[in-house]
C-alpha positions as CSV (number, residue, x, y, z in Angstrom):
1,X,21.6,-9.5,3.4
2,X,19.1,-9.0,0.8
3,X,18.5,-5.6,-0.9
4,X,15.9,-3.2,-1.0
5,X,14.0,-3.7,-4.1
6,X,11.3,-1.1,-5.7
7,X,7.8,-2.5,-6.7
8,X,6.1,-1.5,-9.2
9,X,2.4,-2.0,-9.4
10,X,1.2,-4.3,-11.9
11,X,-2.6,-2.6,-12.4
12,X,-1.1,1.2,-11.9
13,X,-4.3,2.7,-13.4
14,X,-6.9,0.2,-12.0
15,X,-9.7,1.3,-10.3
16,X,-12.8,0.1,-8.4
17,X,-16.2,-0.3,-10.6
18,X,-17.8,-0.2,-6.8
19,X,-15.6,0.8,-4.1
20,X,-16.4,-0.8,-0.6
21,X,-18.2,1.0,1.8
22,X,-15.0,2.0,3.6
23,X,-13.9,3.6,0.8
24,X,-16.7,5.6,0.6
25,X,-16.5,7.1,4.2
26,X,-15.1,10.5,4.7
27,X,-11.3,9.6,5.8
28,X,-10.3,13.1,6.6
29,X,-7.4,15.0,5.0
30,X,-5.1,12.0,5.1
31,X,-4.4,8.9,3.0
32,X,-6.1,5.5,3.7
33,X,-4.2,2.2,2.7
34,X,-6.6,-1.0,3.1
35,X,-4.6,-4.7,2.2
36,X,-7.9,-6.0,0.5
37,X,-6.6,-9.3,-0.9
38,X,-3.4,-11.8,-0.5
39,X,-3.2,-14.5,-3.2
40,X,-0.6,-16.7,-4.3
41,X,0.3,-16.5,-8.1
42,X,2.9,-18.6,-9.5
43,X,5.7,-16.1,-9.2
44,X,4.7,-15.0,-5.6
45,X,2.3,-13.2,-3.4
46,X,0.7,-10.8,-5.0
47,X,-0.9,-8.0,-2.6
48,X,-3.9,-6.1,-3.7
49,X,-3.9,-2.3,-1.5
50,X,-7.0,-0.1,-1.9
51,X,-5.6,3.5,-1.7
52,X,-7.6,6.2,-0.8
53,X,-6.6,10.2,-1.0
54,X,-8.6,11.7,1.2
55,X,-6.8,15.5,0.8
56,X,-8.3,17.8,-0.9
57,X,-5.4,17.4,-4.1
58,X,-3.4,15.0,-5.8
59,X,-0.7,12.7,-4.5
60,X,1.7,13.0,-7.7
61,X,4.1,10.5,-6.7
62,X,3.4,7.9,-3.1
63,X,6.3,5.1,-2.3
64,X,6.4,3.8,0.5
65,X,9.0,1.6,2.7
66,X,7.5,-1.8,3.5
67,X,9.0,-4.0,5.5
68,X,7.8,-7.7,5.4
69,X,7.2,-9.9,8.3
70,X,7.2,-13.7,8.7
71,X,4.5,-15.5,10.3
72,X,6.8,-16.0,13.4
73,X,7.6,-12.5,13.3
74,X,11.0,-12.4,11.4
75,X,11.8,-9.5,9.3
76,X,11.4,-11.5,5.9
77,X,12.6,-8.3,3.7
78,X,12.4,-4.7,2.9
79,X,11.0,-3.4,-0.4
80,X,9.5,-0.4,-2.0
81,X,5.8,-0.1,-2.7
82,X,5.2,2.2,-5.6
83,X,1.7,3.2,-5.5
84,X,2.2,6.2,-8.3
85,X,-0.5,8.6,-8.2
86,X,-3.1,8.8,-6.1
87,X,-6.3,11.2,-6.7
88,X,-7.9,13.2,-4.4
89,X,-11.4,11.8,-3.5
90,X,-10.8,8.7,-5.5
91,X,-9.8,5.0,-4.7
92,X,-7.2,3.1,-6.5
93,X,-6.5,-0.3,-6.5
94,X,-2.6,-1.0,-6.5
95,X,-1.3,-4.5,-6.8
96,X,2.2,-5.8,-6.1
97,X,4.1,-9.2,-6.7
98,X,6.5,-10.4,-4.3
99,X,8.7,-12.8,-5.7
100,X,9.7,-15.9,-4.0
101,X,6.9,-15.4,-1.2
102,X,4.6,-17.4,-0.4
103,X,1.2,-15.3,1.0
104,X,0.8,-18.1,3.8
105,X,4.4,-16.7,5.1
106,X,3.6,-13.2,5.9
107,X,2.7,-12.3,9.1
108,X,2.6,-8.4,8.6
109,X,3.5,-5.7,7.0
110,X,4.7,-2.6,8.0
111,X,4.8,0.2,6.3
112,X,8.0,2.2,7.6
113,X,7.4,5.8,6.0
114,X,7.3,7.6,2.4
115,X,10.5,7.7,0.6
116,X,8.7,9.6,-2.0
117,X,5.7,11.9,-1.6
118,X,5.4,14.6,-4.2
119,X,1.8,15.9,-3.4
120,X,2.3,19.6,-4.8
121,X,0.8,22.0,-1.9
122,X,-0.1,19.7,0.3
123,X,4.0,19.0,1.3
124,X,5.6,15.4,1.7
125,X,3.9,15.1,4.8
126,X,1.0,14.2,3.2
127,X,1.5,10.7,2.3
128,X,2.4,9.9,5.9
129,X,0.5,12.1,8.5
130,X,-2.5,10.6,9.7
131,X,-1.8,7.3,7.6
132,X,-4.7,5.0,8.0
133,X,-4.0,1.3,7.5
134,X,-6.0,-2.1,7.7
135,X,-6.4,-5.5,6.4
136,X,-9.2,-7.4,4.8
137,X,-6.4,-10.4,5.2
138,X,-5.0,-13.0,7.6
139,X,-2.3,-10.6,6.8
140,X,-2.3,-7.7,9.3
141,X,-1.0,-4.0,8.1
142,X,0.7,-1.3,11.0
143,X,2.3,1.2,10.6
């Protein structure tokens, strides 16, 4: 059985020089998680999210459950996407290496809840009501 491992991104404070047009809509008083790229790197996949806050503060502190999918539909593995903070009203681009995975092997992810969400007034619902998630990729994203 393999473990649940924590994440890290590897750009934490990266940031769009021209966000994509969806990033630009209004997304409502809710967070919006877009899987904009899948490459392979010589250590793994390496996922590129586009994370959008769309409440009216701060998300301090977003990590979420992700559970990994096979192309044939196997669970693959559990993990723990750390996207760190997350301003209101602005996207952030949050990138994640998964070791010994090829990107051509994923099928899906699905994100399986917040195990951390300290967004201040807003309450640790925040990183998980209304959760909006798509996929630029062959990769698909539910949740």
């Amino acid at each position: 059985m393999r473990r649940l491992t924590r994440i890290a991104p590897l750009c934490a404070a990266a940031t769009l020089a021209a966000a994509p047009a969806a990033a630009e809509e209004e997304i409502g008083a809710r967070l919006a998680i877009e899987l904009n790229t899948a490459r392979s790197v010589e250590s793994g996949c390496e996922l590129s999210f586009l994370a959008t806050n769309g409440h009216d503060g701060d998300v301090e502190a977003a990590v979420f459950e992700a559970v990994l999918f096979d192309t044939e539909g196997r669970v693959e593995r559990l993990t723990l996407l750390d996207f760190g903070t997350l301003p209101a009203g602005r996207p952030r681009v949050r990138q994640f290496v998964l070791p010994e995975t090829t990107c051509e092997a994923l099928g899906e992810v699905l994100f399986n809840g917040a195990t951390d969400c300290a967004a201040g007034d807003l309450g640790p619902g925040a990183c998980t009501a209304g959760l909006e998630l798509r996929s630029r990729t062959e990769i698909g994203v539910i949740g």
